[in-house]
N, C-alpha and C positions, 0 to 999 in steps of 0.2 A: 476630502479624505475623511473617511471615519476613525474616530473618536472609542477605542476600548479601553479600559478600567483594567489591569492584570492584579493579580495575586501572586508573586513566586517566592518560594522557599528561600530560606535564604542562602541556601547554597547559589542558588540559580541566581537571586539579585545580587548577591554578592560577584557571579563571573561576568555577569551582565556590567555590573558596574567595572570590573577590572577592564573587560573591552573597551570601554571610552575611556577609563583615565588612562590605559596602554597608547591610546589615540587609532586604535582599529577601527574604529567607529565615531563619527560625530557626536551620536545620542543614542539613548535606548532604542528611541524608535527602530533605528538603522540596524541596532540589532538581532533586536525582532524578525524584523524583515528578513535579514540575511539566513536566520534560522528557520524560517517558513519555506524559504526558496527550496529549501533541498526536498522537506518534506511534500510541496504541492509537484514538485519532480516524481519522487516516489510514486504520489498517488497517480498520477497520468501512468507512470510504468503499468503499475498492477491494473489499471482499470485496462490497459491496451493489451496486453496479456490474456485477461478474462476475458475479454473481446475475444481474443485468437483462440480461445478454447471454445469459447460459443461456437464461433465457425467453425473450429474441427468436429465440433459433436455432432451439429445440425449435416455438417458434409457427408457425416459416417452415417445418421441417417438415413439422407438421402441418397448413400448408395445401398440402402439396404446392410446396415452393418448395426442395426441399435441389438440394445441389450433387453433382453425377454428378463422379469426379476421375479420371484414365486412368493410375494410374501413381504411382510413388513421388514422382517430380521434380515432379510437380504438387500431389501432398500435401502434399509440404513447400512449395511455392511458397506451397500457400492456407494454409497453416497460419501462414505471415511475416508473411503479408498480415493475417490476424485476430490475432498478436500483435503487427504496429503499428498497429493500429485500437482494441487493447484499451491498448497505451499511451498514443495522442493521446487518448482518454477519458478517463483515468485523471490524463493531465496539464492536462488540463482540468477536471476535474471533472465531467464531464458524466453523467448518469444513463443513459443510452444512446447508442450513438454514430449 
């Protein structure tokens, strides 16, 4: 198992340490851990998501449904417009938007 070195605020070593003397946890380590788990959960969500939107782009695509854009200012226009639709999904949880 590897071996990291933390730094945390003291608010954060201070709730760190209330979870073991509470006895919720063994040791810090187990703390750690337990706060990582939801986070590497998370990130599988949004990466399988963004997955799901890949596929519905390339599908629309492939049916002859892409988008024609005239210009830079529009590029970025649609481009806003599909990173707040990749975040209301994302804060939603939803599988697709």
């Amino acid at each position: 198992m590897a071996s990291l070195n933390l730094t945390l605020t003291d608010h954060l070593d201070q709730f760190l340490r209330d979870q073991v003397a509470a006895g919720r946890y063994q040791d810090a380590e187990e703390v750690v851990r337990a706060g990582l788990r939801p986070l590497e959960q998370q990130e599988r969500e949004d990466a399988a998501i963004l997955q799901a939107m890949a596929a519905e782009g390339f599908s629309a695509i492939d049916r002859g449904e892409g988008v024609v854009l005239g210009g830079e200012q529009e590029l970025a226009d649609f481009i806003a417009h599909i990173g707040r639709r990749a975040a209301r999904s994302i804060a939603h949880g939803a599988g697709t938007p």
